[in-house]
N, CA, C and O atoms as a DFTB+ gen file, in Angstrom:
312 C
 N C O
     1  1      12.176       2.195       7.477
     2  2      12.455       3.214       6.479
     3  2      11.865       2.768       5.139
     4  3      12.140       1.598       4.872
     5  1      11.241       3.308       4.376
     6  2      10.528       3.268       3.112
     7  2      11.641       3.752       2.539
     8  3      12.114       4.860       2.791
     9  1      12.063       3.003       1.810
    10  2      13.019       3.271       0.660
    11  2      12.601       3.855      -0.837
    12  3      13.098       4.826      -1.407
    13  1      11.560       2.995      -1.299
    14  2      11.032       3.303      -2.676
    15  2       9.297       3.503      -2.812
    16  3       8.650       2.648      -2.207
    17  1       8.702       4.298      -3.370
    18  2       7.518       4.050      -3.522
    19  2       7.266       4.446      -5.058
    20  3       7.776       5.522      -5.369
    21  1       6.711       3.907      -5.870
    22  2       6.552       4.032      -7.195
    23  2       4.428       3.584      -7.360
    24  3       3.780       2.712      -6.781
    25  1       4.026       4.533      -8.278
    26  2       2.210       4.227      -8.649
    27  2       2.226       4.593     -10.485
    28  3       2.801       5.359     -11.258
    29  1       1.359       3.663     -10.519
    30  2       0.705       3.987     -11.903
    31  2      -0.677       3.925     -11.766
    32  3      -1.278       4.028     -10.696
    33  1      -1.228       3.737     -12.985
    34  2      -2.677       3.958     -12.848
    35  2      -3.074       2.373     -12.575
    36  3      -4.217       1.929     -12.458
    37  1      -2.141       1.824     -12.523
    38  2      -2.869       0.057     -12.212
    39  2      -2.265      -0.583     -10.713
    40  3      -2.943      -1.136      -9.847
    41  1      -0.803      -0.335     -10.690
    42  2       0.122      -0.937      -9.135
    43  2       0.071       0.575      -8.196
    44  3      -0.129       1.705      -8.641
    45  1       0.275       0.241      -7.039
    46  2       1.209       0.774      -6.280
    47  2       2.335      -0.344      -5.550
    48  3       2.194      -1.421      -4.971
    49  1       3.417       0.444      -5.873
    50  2       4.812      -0.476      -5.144
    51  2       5.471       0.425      -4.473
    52  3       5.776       1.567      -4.817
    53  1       5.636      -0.015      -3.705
    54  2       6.410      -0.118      -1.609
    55  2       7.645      -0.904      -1.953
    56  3       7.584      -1.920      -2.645
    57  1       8.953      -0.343      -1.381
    58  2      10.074      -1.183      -0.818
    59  2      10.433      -0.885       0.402
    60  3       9.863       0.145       0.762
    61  1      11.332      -1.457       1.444
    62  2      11.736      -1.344       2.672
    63  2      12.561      -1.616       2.701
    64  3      12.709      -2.572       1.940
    65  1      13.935      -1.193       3.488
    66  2      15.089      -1.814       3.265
    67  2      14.874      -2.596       4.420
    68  3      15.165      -3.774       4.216
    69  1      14.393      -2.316       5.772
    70  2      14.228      -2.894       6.857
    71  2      12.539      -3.104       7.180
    72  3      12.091      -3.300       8.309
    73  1      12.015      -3.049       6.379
    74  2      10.164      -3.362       6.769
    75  2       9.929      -4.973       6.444
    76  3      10.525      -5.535       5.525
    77  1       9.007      -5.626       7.295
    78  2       9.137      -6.746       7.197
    79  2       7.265      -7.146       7.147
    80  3       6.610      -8.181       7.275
    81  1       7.002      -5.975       6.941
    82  2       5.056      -6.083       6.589
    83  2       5.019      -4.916       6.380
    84  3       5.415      -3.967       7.057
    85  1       4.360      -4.988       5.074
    86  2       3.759      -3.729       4.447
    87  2       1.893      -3.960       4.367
    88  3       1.396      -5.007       3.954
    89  1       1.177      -2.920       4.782
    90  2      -0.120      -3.105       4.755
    91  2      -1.178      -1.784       3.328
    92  3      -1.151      -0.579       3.575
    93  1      -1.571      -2.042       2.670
    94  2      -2.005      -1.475       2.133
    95  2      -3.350      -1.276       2.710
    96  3      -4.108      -2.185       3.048
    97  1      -3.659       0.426       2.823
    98  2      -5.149       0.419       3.528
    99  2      -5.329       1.238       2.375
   100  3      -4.459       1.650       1.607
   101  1      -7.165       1.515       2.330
   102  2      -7.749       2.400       1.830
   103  2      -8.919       3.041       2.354
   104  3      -9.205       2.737       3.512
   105  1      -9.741       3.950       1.697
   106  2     -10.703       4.715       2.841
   107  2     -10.959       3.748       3.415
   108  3     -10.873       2.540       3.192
   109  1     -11.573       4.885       4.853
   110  2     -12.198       4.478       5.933
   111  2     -11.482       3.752       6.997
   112  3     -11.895       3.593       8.145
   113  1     -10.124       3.234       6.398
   114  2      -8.969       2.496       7.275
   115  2      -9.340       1.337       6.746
   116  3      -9.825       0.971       7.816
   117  1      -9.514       0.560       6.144
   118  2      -9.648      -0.468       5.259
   119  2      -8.778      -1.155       5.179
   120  3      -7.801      -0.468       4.878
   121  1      -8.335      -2.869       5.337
   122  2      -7.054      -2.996       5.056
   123  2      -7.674      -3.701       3.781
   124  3      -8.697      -4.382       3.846
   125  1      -6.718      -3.399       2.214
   126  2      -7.236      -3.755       1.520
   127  2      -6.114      -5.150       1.504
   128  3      -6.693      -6.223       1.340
   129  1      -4.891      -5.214       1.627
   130  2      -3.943      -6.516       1.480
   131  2      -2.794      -6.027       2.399
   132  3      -2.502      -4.835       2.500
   133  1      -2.068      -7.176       3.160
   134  2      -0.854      -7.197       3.998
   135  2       0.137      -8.577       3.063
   136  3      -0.144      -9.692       2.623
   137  1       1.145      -7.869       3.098
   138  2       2.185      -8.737       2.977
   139  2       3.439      -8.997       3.823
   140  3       4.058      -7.969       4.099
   141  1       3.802      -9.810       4.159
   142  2       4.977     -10.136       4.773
   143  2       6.360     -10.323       4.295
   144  3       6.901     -11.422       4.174
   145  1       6.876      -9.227       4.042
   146  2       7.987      -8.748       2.993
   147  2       8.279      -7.334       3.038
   148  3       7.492      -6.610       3.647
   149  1       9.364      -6.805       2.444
   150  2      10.106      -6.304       2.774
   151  2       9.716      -5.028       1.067
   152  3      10.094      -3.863       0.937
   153  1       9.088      -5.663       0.316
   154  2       8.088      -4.952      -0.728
   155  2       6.993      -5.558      -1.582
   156  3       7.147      -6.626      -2.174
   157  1       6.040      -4.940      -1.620
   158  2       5.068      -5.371      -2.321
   159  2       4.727      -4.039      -3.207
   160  3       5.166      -2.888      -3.198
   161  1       3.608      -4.822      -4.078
   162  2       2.973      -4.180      -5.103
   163  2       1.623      -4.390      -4.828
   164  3       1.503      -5.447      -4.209
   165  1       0.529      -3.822      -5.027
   166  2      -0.692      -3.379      -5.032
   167  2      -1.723      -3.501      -5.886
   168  3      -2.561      -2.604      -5.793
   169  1      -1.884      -4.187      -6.546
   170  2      -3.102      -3.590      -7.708
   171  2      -4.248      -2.847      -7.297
   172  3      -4.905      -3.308      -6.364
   173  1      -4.677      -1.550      -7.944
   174  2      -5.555      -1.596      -7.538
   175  2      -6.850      -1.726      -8.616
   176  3      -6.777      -2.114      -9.782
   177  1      -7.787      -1.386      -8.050
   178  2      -9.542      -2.332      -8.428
   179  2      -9.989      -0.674      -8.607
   180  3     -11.206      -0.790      -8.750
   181  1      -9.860      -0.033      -8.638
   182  2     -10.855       1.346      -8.698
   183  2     -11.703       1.814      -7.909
   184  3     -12.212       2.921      -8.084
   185  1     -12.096       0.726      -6.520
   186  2     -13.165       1.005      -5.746
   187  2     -12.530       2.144      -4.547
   188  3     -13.397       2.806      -3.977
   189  1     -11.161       2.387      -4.165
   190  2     -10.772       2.200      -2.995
   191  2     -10.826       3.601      -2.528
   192  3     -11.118       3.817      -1.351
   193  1     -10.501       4.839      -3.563
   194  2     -10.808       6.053      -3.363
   195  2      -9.202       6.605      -2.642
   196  3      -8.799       7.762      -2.759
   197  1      -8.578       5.696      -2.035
   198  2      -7.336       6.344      -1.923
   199  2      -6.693       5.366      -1.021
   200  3      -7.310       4.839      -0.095
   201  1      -4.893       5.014      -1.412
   202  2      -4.169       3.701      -0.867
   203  2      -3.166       4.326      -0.659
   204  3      -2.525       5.047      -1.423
   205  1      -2.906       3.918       0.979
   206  2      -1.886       4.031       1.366
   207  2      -0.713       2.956       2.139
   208  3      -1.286       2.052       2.746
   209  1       0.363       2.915       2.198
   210  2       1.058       2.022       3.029
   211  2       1.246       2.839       4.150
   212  3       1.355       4.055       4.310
   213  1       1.258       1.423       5.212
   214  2       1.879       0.837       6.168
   215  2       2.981      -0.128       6.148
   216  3       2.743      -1.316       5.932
   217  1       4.355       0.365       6.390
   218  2       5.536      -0.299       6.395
   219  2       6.051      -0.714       7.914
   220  3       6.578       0.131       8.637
   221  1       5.844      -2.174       8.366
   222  2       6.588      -1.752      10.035
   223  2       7.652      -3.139       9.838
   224  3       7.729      -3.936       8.903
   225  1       8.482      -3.046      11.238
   226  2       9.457      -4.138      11.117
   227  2       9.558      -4.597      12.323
   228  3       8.807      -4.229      13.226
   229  1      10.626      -5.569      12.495
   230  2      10.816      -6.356      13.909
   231  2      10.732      -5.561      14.857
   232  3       9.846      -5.715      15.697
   233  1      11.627      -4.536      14.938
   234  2      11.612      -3.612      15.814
   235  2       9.863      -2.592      16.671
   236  3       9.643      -1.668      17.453
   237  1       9.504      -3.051      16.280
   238  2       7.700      -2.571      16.168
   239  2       7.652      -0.971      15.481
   240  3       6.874      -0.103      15.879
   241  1       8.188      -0.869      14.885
   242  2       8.670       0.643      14.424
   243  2       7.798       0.892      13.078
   244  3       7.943       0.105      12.144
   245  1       6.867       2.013      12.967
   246  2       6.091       1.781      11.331
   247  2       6.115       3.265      10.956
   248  3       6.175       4.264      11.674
   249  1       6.056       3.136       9.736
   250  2       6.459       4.665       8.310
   251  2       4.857       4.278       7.418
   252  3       4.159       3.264       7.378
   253  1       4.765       5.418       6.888
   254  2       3.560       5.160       6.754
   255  2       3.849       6.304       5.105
   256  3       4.575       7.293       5.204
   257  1       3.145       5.931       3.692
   258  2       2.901       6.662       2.706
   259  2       2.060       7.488       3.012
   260  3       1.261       7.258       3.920
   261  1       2.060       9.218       1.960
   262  2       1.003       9.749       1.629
   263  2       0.003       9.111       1.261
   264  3       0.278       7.916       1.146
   265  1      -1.106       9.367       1.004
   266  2      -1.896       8.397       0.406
   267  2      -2.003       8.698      -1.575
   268  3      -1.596       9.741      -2.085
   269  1      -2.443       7.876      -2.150
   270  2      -2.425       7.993      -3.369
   271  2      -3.783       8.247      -3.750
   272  3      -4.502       7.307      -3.413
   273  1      -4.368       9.128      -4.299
   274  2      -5.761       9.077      -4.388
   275  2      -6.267       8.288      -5.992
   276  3      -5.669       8.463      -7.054
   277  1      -7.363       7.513      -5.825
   278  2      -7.927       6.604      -6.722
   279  2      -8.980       6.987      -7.553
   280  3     -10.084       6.869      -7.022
   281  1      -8.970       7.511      -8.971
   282  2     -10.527       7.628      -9.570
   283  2     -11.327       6.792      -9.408
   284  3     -10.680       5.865      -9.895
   285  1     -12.210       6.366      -9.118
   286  2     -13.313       5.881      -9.437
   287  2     -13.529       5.245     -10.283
   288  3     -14.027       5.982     -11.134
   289  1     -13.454       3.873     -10.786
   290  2     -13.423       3.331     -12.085
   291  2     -15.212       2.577     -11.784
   292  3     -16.254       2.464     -12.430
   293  1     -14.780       2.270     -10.628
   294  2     -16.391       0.856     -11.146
   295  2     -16.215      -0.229     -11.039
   296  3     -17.073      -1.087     -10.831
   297  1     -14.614      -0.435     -11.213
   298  2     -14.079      -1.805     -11.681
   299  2     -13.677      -2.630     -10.390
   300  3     -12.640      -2.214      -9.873
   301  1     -14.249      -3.673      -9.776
   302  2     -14.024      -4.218      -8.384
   303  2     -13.607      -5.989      -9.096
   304  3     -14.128      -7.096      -8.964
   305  1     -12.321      -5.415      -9.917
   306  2     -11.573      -6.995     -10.034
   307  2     -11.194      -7.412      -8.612
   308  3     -11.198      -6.557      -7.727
   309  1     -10.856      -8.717      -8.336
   310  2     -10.134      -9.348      -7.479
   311  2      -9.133     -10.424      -7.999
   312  3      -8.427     -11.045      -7.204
């Protein structure tokens, strides 16, 4: 169950009350970062065009975000 999802123009943040890996993808199915936790945050870089989670847990069970769509910045920090 995705409990919280919160975006600005710089994070996206994911909580789970029961998710125990959250995967952030972007186009094309991309995984851009996985964490092993129960929430993460995201930065994003401007390249990605649109980020979404993947939340799954012990149970093999996964919830999945709308996706967030990304302008275009240019900017490919890491």
């Amino acid at each position: 169950v995705i409990d919280t999802v919160g975006h600005g123009p710089e994070r996206l943040f994911v909580r789970s009350m029961n998710g125990t890996r959250i995967t952030f993808i972007g186009s094309s199915g991309r995984i851009l970062e996985t964490v092993n936790a129960n929430e993460a945050t995201y930065t994003i870089r401007g390249d990605e065009g649109y980020v979404r989670a993947e939340v799954s847990n012990s149970l093999d069970q996964t919830a999945w975000t709308q996706a967030v769509m990304i302008p275009h910045t240019g900017r490919k920090d890491n």
